[in-house]
C-alpha positions as CSV (number, residue, x, y, z in Angstrom):
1,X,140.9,-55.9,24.0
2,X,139.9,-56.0,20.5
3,X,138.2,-59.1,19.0
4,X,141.4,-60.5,16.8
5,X,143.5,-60.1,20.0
6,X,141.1,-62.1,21.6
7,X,141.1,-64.8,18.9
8,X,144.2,-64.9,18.8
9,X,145.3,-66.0,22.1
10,X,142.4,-68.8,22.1
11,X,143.9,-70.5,19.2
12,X,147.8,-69.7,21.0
13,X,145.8,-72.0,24.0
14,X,144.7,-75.0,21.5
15,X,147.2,-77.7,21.9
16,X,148.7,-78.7,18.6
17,X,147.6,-82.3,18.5
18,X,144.0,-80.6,18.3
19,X,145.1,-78.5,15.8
20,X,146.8,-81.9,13.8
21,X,143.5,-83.8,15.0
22,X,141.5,-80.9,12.9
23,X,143.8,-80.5,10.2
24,X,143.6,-85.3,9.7
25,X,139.5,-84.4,10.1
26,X,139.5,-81.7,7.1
27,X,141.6,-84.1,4.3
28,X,139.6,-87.2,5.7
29,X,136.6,-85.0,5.2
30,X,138.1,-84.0,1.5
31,X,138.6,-87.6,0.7
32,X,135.5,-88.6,1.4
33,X,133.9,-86.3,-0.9
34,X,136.6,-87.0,-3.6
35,X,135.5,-90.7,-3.3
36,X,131.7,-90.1,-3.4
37,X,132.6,-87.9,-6.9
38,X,134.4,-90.7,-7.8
39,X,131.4,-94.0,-6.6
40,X,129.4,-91.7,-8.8
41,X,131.7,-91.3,-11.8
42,X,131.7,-95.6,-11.2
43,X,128.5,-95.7,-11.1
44,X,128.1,-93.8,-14.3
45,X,130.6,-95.3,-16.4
46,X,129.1,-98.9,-15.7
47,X,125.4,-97.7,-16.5
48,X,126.8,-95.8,-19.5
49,X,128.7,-99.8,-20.3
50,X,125.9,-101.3,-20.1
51,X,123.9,-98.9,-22.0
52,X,126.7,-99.7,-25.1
53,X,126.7,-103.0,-24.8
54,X,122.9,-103.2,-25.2
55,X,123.2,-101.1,-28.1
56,X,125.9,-103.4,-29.2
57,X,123.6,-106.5,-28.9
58,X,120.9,-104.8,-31.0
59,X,123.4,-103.5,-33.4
60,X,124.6,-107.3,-34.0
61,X,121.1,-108.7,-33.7
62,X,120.4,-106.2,-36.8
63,X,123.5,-107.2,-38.8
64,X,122.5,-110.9,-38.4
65,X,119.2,-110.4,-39.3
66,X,120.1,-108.5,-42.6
67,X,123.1,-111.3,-43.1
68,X,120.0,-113.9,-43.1
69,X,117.9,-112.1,-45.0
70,X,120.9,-111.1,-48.0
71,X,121.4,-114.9,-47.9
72,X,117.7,-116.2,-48.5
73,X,118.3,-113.7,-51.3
74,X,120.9,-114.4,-53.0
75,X,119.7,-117.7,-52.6
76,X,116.3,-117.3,-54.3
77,X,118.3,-115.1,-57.1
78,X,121.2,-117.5,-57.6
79,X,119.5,-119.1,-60.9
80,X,119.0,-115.9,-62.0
81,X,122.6,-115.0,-62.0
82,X,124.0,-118.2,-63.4
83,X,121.4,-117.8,-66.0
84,X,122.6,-113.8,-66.7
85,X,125.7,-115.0,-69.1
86,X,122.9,-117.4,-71.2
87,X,120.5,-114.1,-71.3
88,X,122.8,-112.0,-72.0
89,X,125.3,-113.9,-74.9
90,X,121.1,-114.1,-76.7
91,X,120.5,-110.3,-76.1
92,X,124.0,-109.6,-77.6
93,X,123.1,-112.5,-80.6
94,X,119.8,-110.6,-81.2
95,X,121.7,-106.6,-81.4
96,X,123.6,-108.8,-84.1
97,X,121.1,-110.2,-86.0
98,X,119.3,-106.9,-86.0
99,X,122.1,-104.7,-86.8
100,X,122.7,-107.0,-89.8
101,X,119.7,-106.7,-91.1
102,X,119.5,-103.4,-91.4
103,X,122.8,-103.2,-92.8
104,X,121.5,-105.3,-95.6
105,X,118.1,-103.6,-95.9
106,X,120.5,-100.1,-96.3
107,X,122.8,-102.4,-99.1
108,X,119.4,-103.5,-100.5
109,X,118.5,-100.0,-101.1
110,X,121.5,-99.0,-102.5
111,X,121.4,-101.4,-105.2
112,X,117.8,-99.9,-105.9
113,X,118.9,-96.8,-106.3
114,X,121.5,-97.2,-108.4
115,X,119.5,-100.5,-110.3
116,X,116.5,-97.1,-110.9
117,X,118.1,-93.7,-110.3
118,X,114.4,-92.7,-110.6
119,X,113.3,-94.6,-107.8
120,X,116.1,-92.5,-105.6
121,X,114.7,-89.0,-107.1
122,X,111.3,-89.5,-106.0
123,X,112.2,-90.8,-103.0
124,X,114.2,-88.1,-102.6
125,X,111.4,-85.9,-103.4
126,X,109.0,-87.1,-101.9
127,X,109.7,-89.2,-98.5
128,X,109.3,-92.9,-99.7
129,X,105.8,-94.6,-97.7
130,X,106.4,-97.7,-95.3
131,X,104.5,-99.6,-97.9
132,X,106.3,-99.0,-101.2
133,X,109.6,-99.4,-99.2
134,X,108.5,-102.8,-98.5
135,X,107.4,-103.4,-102.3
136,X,110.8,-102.2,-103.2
137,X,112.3,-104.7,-100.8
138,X,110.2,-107.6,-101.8
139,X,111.3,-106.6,-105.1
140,X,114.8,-106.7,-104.8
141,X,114.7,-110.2,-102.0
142,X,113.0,-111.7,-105.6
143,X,116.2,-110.6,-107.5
């Protein structure tokens, strides 16, 4: 008899409540791994929690840190700021002032040329020194 025959009528003589006993030990067998994947999926998942919830602690620790630190800023700046308007209505005064000077320094000149047309050719020859401009200034303040 060959060896399949043989196996064959040994398992025909295994009553089927074995065969159901075997059958209930292979799933239980199954779910027990299934629920040691799963323990360790658990297990994961609540080191991997806590692992972002520590990082969420720092990360809130930081943003309270820097909100105190922006605050004793501000705070140490705050006159600074309320002074900017003050600073900045005198640097806008000053442009002014400036601005009309030189517009009247340019009308000055004009009036020189055209007072002593000379005065414009040589200048226009010749490049007009920092010192004689201011002559021809004082010159035409005393007029």
């Amino acid at each position: 008899m060959s060896f399949g025959l043989m196996l064959l009528s040994w398992i025909r003589k295994v009553p089927a409540w074995a065969w159901l006993a075997l059958a209930a030990a292979g799933v239980i067998g199954w779910q027990h791994i299934e629920i040691g994947h799963y323990k360790a999926k658990a297990a994961a998942f609540v080191t991997e929690t806590a692992s972002l919830e520590a990082a969420q602690y720092v990360s809130l620790s930081t943003i309270e840190t820097q909100r105190v630190a922006l605050k004793q800023w501000a705070d140490k700046y705050k006159n600074d700021m309320q002074n900017g308007a003050f600073i900045t209505k005198q640097a806008v005064q000053f442009a002014a002032d400036q601005q009309h000077a030189n517009q009247s320094s340019q009308q000055k000149l004009r009036v020189i040329y055209e007072t002593f047309p000379s005065v414009k050719a040589w200048a226009a020859a010749h490049g007009a020194p920092a010192d004689v401009v201011g002559r021809m200034r004082d010159n035409a303040n005393a007029h």
